[in-house]
C-alpha positions as a printed NumPy array, in Angstrom:
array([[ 50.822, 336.835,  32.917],
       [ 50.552, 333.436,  35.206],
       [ 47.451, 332.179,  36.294],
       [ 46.841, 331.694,  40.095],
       [ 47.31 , 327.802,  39.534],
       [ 50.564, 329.017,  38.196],
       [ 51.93 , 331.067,  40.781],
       [ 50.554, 328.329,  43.615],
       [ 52.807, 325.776,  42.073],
       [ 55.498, 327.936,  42.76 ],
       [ 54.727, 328.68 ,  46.369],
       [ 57.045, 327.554,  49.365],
       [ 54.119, 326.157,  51.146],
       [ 51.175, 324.221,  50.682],
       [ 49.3  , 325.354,  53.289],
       [ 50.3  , 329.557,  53.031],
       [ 51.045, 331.446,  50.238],
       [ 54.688, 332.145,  49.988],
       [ 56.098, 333.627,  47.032],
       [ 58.819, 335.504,  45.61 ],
       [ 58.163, 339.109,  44.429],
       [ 57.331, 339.387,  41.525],
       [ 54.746, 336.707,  42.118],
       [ 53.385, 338.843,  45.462],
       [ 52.706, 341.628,  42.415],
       [ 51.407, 339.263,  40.442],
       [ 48.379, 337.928,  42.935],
       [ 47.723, 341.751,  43.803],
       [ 46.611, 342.331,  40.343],
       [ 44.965, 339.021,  40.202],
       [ 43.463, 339.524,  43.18 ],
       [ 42.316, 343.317,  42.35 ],
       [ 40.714, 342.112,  39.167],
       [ 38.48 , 339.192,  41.256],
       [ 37.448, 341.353,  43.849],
       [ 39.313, 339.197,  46.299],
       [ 40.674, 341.06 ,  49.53 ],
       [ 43.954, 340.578,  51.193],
       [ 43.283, 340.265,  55.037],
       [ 47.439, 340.17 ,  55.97 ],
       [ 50.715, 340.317,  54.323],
       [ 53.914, 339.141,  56.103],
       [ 57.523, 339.133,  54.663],
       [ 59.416, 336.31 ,  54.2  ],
       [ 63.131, 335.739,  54.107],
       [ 64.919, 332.634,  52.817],
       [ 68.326, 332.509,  54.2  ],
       [ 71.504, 330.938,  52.158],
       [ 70.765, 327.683,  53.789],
       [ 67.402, 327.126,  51.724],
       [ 65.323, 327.808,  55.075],
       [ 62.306, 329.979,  55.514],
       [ 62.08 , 332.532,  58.319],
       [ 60.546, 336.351,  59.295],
       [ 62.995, 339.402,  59.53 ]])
């Protein structure tokens, strides 16, 4: 199981949030077991040329 720091290191931005799935599952639980509420939830695509977009 990562840690938040973990998965944050991972994400595509630093000022969002943007993960692949399995680490989206990963901060529900983590999030579930702090109590912490998720206010929105977008998907994210990134396209063959490495670039970041909504469906």
């Amino acid at each position: 199981m990562d840690s938040l720091k973990d998965i944050e290191s991972r994400s595509s931005s630093s000022e969002e949030m943007i993960v692949e799935y399995i680490d989206a599952m990963e901060l529900l639980h983590i999030y579930a077991q702090n109590n912490i509420k998720v206010i929105g939830w977008e998907g994210w695509i990134k396209y063959s040329n490495g670039s970041l977009g909504h469906s």
